[in-house]
PDB file of N, CA, C, O and CB in Angstrom:
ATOM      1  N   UNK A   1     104.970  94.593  90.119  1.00  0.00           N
ATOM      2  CA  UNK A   1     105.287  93.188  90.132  1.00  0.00           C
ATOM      3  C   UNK A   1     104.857  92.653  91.486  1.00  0.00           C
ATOM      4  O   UNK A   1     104.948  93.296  92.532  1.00  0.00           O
ATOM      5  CB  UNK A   1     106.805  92.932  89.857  1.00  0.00           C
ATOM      6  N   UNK A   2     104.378  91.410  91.375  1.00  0.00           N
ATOM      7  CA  UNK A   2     104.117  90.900  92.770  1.00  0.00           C
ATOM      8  C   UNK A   2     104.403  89.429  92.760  1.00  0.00           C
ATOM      9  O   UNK A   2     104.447  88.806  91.699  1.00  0.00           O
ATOM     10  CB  UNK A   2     102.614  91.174  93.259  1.00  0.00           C
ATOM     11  N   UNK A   3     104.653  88.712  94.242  1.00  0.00           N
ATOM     12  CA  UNK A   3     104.740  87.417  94.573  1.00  0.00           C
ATOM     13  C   UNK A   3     103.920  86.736  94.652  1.00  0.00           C
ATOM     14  O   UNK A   3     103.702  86.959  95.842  1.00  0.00           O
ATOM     15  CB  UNK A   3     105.161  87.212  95.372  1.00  0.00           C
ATOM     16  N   UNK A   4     103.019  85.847  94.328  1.00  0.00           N
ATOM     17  CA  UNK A   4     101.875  85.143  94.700  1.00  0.00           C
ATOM     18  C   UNK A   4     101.922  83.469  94.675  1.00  0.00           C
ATOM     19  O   UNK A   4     102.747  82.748  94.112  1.00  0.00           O
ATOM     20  CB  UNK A   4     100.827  85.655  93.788  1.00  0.00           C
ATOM     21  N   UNK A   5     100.884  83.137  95.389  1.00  0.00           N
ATOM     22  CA  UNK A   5     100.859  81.524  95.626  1.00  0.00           C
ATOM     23  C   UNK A   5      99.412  81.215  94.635  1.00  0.00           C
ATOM     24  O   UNK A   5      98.567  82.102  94.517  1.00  0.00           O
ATOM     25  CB  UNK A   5     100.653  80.989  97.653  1.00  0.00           C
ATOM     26  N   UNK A   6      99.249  79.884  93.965  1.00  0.00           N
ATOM     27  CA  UNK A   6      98.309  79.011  92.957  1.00  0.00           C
ATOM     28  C   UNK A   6      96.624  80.020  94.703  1.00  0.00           C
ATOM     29  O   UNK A   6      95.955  81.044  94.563  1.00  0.00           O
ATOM     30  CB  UNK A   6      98.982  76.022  92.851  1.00  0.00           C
ATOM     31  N   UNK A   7      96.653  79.288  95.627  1.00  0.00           N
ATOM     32  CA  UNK A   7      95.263  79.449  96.290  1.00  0.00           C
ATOM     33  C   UNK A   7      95.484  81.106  97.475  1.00  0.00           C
ATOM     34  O   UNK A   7      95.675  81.127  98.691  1.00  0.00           O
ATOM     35  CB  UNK A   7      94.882  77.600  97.390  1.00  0.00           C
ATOM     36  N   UNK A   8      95.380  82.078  96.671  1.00  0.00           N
ATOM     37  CA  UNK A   8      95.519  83.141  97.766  1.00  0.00           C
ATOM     38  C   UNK A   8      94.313  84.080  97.152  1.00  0.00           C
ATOM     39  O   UNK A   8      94.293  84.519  96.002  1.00  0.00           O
ATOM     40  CB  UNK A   8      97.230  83.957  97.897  1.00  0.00           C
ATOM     41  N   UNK A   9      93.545  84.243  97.927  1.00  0.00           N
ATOM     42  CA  UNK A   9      92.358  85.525  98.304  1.00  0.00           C
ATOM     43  C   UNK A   9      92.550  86.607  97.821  1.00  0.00           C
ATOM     44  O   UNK A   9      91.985  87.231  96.922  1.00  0.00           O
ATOM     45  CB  UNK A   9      92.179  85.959  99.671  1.00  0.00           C
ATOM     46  N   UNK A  10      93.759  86.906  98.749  1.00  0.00           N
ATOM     47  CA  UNK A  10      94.649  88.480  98.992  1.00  0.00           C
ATOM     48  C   UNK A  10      95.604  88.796  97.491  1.00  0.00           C
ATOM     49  O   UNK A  10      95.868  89.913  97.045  1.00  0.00           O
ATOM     50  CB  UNK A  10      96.060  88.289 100.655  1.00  0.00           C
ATOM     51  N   UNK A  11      95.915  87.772  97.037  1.00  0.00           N
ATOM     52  CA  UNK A  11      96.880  88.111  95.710  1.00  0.00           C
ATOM     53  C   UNK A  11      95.539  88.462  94.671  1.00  0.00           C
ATOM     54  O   UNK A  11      95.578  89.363  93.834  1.00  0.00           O
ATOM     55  CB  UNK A  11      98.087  86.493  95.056  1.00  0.00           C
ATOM     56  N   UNK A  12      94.418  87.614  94.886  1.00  0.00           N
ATOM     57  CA  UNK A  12      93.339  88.005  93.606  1.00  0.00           C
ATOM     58  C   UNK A  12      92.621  89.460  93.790  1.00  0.00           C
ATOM     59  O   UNK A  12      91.988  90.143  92.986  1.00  0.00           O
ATOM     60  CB  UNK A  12      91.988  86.789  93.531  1.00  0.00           C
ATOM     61  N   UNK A  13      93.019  89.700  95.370  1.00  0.00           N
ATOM     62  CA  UNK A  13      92.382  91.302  95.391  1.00  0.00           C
ATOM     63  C   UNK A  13      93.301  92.038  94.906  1.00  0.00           C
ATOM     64  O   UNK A  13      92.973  93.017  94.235  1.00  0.00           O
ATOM     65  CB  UNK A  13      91.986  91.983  96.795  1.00  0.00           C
ATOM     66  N   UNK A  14      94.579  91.755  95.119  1.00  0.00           N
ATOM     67  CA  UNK A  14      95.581  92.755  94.657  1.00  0.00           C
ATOM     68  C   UNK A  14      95.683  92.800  93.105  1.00  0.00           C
ATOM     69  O   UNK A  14      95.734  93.882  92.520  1.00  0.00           O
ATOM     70  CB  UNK A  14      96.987  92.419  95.267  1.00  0.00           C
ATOM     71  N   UNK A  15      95.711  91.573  92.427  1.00  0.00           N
ATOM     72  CA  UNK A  15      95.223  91.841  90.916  1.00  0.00           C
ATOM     73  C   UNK A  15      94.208  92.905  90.402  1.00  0.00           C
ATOM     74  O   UNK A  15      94.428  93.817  89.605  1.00  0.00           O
ATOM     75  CB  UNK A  15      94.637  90.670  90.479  1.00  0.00           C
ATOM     76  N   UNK A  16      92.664  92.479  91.247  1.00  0.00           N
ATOM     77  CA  UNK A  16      92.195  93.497  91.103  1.00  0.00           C
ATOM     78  C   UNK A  16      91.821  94.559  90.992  1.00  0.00           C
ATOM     79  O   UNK A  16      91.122  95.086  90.126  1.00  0.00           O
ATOM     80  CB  UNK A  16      92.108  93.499  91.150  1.00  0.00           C
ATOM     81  N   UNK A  17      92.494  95.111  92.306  1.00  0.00           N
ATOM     82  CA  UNK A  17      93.103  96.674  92.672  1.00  0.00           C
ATOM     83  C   UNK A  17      94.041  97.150  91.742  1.00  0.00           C
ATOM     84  O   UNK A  17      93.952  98.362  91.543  1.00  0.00           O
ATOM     85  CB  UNK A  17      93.890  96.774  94.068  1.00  0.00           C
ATOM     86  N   UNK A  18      94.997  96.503  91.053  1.00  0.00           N
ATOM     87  CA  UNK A  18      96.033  96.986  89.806  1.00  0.00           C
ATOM     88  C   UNK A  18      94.803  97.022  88.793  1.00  0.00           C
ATOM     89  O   UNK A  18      94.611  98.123  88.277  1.00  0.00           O
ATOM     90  CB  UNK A  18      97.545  95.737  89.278  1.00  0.00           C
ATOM     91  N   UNK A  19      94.139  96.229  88.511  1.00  0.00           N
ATOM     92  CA  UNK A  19      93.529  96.286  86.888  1.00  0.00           C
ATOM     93  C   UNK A  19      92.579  97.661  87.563  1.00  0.00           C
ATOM     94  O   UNK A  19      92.802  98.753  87.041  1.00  0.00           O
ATOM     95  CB  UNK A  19      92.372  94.436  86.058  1.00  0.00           C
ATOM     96  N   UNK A  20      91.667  97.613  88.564  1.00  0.00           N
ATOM     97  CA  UNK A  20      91.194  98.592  88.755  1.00  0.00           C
ATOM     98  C   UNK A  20      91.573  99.874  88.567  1.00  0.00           C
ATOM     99  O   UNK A  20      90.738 100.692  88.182  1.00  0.00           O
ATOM    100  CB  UNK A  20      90.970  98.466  89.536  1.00  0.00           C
ATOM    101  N   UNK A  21      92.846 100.230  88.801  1.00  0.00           N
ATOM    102  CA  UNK A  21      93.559 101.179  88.777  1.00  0.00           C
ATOM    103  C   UNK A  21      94.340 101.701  87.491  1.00  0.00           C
ATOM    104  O   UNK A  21      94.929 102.781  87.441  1.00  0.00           O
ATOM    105  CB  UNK A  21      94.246 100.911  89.673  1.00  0.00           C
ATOM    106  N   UNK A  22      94.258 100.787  86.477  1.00  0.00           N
ATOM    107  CA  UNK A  22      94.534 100.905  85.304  1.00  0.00           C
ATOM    108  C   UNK A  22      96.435 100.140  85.227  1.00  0.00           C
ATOM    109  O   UNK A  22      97.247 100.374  84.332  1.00  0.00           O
ATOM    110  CB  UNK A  22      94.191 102.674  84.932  1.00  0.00           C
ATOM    111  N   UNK A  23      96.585  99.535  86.058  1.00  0.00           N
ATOM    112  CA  UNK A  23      98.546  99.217  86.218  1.00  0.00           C
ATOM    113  C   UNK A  23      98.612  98.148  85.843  1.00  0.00           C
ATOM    114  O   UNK A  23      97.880  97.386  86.474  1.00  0.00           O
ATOM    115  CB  UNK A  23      99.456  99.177  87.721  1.00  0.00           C
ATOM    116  N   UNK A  24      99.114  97.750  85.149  1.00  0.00           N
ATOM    117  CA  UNK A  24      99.603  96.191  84.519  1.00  0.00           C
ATOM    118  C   UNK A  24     100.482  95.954  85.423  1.00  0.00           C
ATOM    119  O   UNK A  24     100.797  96.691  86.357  1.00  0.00           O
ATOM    120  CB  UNK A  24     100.315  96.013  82.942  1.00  0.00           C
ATOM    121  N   UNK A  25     100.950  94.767  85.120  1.00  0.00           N
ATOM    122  CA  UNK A  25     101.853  94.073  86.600  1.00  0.00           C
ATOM    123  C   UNK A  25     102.429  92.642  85.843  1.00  0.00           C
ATOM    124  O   UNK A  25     101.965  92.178  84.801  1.00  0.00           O
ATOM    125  CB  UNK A  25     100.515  93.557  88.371  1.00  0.00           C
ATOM    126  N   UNK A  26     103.625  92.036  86.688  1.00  0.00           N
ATOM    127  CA  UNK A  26     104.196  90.628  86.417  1.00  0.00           C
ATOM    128  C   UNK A  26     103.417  89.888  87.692  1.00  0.00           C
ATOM    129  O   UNK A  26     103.072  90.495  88.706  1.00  0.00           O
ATOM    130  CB  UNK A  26     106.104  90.529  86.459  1.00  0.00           C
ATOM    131  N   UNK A  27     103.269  88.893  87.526  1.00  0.00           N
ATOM    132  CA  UNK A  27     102.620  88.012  88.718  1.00  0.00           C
ATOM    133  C   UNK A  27     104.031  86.722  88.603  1.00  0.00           C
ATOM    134  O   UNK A  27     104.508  86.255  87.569  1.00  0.00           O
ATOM    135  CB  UNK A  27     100.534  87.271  88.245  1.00  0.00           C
ATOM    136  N   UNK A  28     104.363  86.458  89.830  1.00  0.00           N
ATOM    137  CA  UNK A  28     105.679  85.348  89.919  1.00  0.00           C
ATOM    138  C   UNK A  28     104.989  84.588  90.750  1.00  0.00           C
ATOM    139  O   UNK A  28     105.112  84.903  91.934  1.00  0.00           O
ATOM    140  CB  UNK A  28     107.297  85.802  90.550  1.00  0.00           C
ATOM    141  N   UNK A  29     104.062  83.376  90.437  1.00  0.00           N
ATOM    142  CA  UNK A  29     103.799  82.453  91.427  1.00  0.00           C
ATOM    143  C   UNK A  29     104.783  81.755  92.148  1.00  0.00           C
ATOM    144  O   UNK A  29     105.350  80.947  91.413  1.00  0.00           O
ATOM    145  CB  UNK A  29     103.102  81.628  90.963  1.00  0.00           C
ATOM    146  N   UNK A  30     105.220  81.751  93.343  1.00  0.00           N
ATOM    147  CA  UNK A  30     106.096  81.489  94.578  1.00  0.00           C
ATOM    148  C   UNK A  30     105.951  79.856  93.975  1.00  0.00           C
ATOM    149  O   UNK A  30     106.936  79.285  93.506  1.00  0.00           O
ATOM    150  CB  UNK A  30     105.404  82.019  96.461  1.00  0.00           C
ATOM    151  N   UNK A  31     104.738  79.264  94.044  1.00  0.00           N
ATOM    152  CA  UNK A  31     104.563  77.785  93.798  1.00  0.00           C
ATOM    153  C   UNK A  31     105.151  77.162  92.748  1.00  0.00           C
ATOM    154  O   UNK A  31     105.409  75.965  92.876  1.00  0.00           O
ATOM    155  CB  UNK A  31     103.331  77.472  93.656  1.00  0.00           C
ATOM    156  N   UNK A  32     105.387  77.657  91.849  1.00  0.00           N
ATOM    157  CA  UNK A  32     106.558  77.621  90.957  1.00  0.00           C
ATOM    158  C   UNK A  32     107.685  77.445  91.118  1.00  0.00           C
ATOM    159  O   UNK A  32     107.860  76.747  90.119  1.00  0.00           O
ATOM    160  CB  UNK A  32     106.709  78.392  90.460  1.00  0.00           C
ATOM    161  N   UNK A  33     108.928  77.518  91.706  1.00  0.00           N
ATOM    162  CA  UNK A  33     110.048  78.219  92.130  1.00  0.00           C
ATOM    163  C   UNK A  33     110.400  77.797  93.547  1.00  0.00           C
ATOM    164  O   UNK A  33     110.073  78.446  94.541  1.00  0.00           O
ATOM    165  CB  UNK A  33     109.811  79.683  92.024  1.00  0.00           C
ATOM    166  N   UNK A  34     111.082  76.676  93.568  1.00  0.00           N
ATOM    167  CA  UNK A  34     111.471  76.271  94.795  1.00  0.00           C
ATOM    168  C   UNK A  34     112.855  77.061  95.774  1.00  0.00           C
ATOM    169  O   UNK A  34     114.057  77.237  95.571  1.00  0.00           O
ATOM    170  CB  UNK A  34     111.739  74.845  94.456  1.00  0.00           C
ATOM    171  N   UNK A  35     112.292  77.248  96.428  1.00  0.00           N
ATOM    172  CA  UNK A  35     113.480  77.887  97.266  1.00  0.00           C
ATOM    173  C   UNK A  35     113.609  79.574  97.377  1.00  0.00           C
ATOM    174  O   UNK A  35     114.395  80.300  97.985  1.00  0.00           O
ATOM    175  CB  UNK A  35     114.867  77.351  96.562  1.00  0.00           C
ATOM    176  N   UNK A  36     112.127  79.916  96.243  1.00  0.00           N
ATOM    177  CA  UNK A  36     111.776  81.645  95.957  1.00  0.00           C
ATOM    178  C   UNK A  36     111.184  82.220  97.462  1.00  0.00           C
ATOM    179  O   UNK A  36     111.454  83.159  98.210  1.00  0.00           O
ATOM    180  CB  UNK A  36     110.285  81.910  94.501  1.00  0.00           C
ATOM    181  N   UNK A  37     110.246  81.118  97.445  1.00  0.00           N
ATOM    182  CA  UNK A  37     109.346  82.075  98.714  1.00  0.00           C
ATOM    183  C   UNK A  37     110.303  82.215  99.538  1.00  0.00           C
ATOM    184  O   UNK A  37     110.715  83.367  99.395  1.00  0.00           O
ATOM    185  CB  UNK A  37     107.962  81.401  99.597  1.00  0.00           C
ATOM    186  N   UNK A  38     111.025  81.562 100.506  1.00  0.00           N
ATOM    187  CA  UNK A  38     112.322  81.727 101.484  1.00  0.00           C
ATOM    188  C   UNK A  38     112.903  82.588 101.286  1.00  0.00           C
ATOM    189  O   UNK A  38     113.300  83.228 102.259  1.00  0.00           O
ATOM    190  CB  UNK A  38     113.254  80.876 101.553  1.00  0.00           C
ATOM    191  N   UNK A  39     113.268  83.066  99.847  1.00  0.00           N
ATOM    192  CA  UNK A  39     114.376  84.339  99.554  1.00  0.00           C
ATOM    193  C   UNK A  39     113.692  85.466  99.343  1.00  0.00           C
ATOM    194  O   UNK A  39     114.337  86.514  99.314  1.00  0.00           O
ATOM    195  CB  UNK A  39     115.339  84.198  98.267  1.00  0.00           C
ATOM    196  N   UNK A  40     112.623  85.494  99.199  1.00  0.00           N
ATOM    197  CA  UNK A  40     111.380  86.537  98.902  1.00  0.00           C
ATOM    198  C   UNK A  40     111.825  86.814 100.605  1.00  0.00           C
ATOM    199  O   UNK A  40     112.605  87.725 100.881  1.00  0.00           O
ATOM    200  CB  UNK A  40     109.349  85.823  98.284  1.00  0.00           C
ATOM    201  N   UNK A  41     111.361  86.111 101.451  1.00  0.00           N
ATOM    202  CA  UNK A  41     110.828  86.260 103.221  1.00  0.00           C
ATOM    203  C   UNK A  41     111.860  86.934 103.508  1.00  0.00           C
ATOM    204  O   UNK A  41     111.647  88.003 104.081  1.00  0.00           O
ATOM    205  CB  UNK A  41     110.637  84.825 104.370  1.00  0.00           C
ATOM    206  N   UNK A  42     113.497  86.502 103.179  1.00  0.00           N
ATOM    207  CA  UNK A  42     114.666  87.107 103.629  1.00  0.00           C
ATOM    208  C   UNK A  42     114.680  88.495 102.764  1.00  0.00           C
ATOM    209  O   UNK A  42     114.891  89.440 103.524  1.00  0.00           O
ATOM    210  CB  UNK A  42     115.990  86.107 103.413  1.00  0.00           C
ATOM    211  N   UNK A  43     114.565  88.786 101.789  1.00  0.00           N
ATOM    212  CA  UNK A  43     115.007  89.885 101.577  1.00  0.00           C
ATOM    213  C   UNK A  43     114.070  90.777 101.940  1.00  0.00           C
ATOM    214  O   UNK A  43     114.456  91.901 102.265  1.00  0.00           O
ATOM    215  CB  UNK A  43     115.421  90.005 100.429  1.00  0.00           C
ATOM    216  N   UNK A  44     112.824  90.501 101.959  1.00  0.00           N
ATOM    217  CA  UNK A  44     111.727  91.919 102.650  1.00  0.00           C
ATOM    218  C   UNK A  44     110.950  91.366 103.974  1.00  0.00           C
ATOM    219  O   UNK A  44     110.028  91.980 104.511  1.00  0.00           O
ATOM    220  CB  UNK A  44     110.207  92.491 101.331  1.00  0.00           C
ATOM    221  N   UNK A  45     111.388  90.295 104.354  1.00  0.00           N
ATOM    222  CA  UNK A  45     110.705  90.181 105.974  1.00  0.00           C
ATOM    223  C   UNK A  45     109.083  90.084 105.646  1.00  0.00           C
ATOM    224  O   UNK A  45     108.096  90.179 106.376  1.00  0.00           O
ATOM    225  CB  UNK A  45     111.080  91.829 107.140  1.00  0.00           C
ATOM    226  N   UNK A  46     109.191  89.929 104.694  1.00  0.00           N
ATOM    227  CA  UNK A  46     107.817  89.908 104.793  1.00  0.00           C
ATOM    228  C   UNK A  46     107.301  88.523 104.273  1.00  0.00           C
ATOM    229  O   UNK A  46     107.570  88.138 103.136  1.00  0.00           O
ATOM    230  CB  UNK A  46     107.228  91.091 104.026  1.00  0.00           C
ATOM    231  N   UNK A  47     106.252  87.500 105.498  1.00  0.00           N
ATOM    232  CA  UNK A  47     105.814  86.626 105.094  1.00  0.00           C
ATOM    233  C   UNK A  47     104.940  85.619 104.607  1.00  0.00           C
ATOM    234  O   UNK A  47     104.979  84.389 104.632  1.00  0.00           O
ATOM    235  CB  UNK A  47     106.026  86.592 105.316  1.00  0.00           C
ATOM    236  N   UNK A  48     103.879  86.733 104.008  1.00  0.00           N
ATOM    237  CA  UNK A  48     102.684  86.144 103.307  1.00  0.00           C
ATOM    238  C   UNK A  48     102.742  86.514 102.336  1.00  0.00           C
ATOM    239  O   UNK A  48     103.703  87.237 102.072  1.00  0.00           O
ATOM    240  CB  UNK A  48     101.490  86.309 103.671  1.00  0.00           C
ATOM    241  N   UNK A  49     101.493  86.142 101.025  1.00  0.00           N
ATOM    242  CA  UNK A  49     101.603  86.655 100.122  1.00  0.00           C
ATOM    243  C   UNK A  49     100.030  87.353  99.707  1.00  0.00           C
ATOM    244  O   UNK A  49      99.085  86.899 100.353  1.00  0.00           O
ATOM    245  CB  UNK A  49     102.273  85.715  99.320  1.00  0.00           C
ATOM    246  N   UNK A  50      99.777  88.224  98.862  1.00  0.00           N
ATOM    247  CA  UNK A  50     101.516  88.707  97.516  1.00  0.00           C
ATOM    248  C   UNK A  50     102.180  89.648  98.441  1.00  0.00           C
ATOM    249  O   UNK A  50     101.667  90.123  99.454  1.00  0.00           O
ATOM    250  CB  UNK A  50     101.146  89.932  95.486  1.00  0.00           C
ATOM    251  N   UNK A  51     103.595  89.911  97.913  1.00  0.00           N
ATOM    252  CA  UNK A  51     104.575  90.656  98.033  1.00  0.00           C
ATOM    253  C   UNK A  51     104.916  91.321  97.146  1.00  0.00           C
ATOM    254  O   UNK A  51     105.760  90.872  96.371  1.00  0.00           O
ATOM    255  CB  UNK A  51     105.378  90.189  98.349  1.00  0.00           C
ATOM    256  N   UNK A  52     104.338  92.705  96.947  1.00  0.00           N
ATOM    257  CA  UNK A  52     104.353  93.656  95.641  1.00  0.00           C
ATOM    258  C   UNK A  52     105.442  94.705  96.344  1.00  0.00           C
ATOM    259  O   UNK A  52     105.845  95.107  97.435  1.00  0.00           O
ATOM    260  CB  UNK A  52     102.584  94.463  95.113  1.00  0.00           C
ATOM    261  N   UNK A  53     105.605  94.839  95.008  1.00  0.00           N
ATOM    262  CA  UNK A  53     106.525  96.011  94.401  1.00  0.00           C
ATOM    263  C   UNK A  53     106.526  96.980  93.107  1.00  0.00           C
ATOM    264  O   UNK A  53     106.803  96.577  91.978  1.00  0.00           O
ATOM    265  CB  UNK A  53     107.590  95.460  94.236  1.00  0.00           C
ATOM    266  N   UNK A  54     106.167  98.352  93.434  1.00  0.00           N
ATOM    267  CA  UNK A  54     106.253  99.589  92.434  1.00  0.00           C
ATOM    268  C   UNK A  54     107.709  99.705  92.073  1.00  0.00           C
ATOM    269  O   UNK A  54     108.712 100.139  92.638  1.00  0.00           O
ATOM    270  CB  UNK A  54     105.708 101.060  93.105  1.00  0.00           C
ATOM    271  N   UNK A  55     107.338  98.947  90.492  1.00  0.00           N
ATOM    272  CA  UNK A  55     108.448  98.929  89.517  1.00  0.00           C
ATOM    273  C   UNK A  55     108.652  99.928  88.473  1.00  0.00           C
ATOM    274  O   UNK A  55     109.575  99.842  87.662  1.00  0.00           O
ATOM    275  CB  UNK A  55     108.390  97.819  88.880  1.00  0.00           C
ATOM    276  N   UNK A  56     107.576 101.120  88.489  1.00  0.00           N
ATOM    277  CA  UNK A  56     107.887 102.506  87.556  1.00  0.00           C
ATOM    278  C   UNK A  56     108.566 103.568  87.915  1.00  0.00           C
ATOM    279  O   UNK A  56     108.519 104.602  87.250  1.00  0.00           O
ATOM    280  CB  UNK A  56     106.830 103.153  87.186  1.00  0.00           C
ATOM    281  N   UNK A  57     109.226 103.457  88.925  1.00  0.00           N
ATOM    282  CA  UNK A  57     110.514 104.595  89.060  1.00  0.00           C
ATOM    283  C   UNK A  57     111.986 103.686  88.565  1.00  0.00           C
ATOM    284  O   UNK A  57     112.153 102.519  88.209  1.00  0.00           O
ATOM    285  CB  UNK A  57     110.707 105.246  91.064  1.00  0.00           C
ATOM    286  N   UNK A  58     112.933 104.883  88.749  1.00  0.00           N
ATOM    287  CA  UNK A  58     114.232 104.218  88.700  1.00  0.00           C
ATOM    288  C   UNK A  58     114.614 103.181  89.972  1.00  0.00           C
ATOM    289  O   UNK A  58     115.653 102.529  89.873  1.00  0.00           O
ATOM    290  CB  UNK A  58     115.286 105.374  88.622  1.00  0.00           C
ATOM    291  N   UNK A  59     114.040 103.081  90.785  1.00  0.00           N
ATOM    292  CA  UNK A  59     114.389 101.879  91.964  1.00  0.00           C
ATOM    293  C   UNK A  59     113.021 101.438  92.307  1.00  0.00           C
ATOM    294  O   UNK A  59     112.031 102.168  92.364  1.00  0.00           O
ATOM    295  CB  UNK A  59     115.264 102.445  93.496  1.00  0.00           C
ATOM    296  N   UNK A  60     113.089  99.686  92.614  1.00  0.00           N
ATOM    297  CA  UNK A  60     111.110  99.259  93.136  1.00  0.00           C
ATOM    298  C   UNK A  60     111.958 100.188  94.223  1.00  0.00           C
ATOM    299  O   UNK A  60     113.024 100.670  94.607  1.00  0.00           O
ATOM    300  CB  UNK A  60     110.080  97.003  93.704  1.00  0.00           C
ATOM    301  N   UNK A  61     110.492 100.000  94.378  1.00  0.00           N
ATOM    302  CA  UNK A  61     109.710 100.052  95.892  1.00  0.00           C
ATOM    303  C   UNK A  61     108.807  99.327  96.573  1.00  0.00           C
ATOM    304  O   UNK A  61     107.608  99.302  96.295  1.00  0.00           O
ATOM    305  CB  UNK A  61     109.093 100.959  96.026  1.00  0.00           C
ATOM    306  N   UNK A  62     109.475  98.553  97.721  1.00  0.00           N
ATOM    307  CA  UNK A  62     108.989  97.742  98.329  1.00  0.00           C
ATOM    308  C   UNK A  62     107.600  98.471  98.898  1.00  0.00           C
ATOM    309  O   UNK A  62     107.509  99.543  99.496  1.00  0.00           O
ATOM    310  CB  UNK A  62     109.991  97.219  99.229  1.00  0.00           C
ATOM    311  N   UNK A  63     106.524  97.513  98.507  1.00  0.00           N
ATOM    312  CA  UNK A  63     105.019  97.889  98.742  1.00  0.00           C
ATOM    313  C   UNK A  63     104.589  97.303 100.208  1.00  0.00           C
ATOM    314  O   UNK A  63     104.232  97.962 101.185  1.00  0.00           O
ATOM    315  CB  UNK A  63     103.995  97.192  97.475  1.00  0.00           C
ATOM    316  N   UNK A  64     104.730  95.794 100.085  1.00  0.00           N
ATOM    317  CA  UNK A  64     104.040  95.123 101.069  1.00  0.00           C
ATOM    318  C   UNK A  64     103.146  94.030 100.620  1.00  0.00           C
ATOM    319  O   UNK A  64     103.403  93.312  99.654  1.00  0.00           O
ATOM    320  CB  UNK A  64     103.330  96.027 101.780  1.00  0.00           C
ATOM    321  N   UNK A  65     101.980  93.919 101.434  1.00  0.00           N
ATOM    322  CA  UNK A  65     101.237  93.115 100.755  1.00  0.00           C
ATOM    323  C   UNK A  65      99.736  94.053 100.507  1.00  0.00           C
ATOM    324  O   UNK A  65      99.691  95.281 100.577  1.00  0.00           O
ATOM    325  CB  UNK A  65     101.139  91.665 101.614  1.00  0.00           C
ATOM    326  N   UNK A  66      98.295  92.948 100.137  1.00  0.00           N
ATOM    327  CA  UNK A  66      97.317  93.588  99.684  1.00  0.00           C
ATOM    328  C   UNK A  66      97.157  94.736 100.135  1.00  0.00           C
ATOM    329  O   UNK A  66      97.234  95.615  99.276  1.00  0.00           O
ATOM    330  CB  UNK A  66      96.376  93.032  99.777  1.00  0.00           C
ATOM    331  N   UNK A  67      96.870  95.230 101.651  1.00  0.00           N
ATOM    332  CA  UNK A  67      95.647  95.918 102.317  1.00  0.00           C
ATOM    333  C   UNK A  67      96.742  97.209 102.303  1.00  0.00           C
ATOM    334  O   UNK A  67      96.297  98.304 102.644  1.00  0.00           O
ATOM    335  CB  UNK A  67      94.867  95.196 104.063  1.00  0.00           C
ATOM    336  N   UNK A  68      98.583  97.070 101.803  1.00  0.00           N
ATOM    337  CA  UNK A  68      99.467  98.226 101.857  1.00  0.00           C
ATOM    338  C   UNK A  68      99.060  98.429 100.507  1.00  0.00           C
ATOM    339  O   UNK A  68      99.151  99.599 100.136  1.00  0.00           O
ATOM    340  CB  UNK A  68     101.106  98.090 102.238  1.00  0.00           C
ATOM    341  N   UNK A  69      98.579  97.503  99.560  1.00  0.00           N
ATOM    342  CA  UNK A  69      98.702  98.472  98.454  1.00  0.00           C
ATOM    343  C   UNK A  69      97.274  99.470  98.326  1.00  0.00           C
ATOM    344  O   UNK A  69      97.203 100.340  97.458  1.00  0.00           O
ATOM    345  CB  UNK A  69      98.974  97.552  97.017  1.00  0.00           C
ATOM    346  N   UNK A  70      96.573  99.308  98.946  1.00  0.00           N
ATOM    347  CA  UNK A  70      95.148 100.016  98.976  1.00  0.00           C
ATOM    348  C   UNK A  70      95.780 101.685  99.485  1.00  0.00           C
ATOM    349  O   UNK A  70      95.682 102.838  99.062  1.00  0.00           O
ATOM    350  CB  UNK A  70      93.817  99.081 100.366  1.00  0.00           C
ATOM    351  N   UNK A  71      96.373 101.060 100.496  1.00  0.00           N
ATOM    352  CA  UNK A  71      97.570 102.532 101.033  1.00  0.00           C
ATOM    353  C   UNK A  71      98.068 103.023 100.442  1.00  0.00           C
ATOM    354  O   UNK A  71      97.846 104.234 100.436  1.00  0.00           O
ATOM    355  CB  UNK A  71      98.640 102.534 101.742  1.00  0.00           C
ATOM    356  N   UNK A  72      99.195 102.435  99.425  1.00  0.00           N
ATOM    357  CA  UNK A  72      99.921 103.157  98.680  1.00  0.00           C
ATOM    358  C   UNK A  72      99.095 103.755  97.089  1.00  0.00           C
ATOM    359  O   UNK A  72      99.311 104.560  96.182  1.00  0.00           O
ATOM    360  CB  UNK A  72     101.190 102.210  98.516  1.00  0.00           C
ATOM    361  N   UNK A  73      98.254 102.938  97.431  1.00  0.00           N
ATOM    362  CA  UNK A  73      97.310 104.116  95.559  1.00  0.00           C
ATOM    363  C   UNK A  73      96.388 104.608  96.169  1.00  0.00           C
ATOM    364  O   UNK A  73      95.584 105.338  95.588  1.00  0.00           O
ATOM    365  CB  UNK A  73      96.317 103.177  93.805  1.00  0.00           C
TER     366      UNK A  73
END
């Protein structure tokens, strides 16, 4: 699952890198959802986007953003 905004670079690479990889995913556009991105920032400090998370174990796991998920697969 990941966070993304309507004009981001970095969220369309990270799409890519999932389909590349064969992983389906939820996409939650932030631009949508007033008051999300702020609570997104507070709960993982983290403040750009996307803000992914590995949702196939029993707990996510906070990923990061694009260039961590290249790291983490």
């Amino acid at each position: 699952m990941f966070f993304s905004q309507t004009i981001c670079p970095y969220c369309t690479r990270a799409e890519r890198t999932l389909e590349a990889h064969g992983l389906t995913y939820t996409e939650i556009n932030l631009d949508l959802y007033d008051g999300l991105r702020e609570q997104v920032v507070v709960e993982t400090r983290h403040r750009t986007v996307p803000v992914l998370f590995d949702l196939r174990g029993d707990e996510p796991i906070f990923v990061g953003g694009s260039d961590h998920l290249l790291e983490y697969l």
